[in-house]
C-alpha positions in Angstrom: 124.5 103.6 105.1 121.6 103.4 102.1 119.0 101.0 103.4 117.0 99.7 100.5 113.9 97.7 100.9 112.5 95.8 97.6 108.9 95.2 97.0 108.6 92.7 94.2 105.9 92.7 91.6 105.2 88.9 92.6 103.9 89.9 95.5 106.5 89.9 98.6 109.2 92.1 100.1 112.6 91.5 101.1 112.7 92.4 104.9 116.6 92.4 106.1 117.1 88.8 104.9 113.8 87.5 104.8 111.0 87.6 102.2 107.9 88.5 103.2 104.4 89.0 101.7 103.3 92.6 100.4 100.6 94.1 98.3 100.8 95.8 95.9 98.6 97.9 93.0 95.1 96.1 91.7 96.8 97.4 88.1 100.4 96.0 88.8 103.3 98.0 88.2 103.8 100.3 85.6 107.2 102.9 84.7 107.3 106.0 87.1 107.4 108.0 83.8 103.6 106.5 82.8 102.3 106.5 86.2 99.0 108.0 86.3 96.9 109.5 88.7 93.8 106.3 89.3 95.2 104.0 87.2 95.3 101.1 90.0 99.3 100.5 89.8 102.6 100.9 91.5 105.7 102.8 90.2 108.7 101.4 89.6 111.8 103.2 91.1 113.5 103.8 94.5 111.5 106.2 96.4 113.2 107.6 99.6 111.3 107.0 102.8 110.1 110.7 104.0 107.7 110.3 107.4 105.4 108.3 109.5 102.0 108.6 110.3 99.9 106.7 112.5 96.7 105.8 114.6 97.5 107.1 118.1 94.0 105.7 119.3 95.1 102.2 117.9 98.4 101.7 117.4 101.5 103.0 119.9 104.4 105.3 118.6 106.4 103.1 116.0 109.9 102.5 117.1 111.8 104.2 114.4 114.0 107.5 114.3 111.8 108.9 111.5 110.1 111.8 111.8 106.8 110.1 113.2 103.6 112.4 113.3 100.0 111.2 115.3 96.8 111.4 112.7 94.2 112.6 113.4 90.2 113.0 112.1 90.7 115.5 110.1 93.9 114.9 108.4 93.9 114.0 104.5 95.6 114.0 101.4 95.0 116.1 98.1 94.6 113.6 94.6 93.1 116.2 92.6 95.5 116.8 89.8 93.5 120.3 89.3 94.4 121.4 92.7 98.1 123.5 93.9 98.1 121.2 96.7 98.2 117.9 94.8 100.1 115.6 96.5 100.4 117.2 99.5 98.8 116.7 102.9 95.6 118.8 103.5 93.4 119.2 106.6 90.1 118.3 106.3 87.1 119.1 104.9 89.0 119.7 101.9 87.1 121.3 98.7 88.9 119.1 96.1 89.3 115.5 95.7 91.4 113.8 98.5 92.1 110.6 100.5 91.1 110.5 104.5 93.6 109.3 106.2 91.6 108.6 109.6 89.7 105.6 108.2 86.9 103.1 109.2 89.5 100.3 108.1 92.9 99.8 109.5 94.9 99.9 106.3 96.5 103.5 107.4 96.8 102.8 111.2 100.5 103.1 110.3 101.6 105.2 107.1 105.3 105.9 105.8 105.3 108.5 102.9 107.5 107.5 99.9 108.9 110.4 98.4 107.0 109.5 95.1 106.4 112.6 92.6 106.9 115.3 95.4 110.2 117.3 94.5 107.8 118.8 93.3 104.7 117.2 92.2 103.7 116.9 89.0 99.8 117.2 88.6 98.5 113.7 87.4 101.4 112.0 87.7 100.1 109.7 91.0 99.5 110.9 94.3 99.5 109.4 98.2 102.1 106.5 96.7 102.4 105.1 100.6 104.0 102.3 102.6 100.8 100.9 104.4 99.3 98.2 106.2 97.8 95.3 103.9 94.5 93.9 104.4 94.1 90.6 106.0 94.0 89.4 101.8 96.2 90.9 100.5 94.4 92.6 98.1 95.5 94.9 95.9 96.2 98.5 96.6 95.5 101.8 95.0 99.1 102.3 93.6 100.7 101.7 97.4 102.9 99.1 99.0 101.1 97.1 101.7 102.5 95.1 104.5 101.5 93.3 107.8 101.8 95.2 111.1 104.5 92.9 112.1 106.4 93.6 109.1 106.2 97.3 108.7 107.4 98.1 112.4 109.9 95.3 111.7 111.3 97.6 108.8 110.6 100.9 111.0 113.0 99.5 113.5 116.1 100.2 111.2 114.5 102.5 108.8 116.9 105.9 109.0 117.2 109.1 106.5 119.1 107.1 104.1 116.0 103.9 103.4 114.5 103.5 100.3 111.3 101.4 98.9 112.1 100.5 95.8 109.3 98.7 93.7 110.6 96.3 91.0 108.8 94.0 88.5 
């Protein structure tokens, strides 16, 4: 059965039947079709949920029967529209622009990868469009969807192959 998850522009998620708070982009939300790479905001659409990633040196294994892969230092992820790897995952160091994902922070302790401009990527476009934890603010994220620990194993516990985020105004 399609599981669908709905981040609001507003600022909160419905969780199962509850609404809870999220983050989203510093730029808002802004049509997949005009989504470009740095400009701050999220795309609208349903975006499938692909995989898990997260901090085995802070965090346990999520409870979810999603693929689920451990990070590590020297794991990252390719934004540089110039580069045949855009949008993909990359091991670092990495010559081209990219995202760590083994940060100082704990804002990707626990990642899911949304299925955002991957089949395939198109260069510029937006890249690393994630499922992530929010800071303790709620501030605004780089074009991701950010939620508390609590709620993001909350929806890993009956996320399946069939879930989608979908990100509405």
């Amino acid at each position: 059965m399609v599981k669908i998850f709905t981040a609001y522009a507003e600022g909160f998620l419905v969780l199962n039947s509850d609404r809870v708070r999220c983050a989203l982009g510093k730029g808002g939300v802004i049509a997949a079709a005009d989504k470009r790479e740095g400009d701050l905001r999220s795309p609208l659409g349903l975006w499938p949920v692909r995989y898990v990633w997260y901090r085995p040196d802070r965090l346990p294994v999520p409870e979810t029967v999603l693929p689920v892969k451990a990070l590590s230092p020297d794991d990252g992820w390719c934004d540089d529209a110039e580069s045949d790897l855009y949008n993909l995952p990359v091991k670092l160091p990495f010559e081209g622009s990219h995202e760590k994902l083994w940060r100082d922070d704990h804002v990707y302790d626990l990642i899911v990868v949304l299925g955002h401009n991957d089949d395939p990527p198109v260069k510029g476009l937006g890249s690393a469009i994630f499922l992530h934890l929010a800071r303790e603010d709620y501030s605004g994220t780089e074009g991701c969807v950010a939620l508390s620990v609590d709620h993001l194993r909350e929806l890993l516990k009956t996320a399946d192959a069939e879930t989608y985020v979908e990100i509405s105004q």
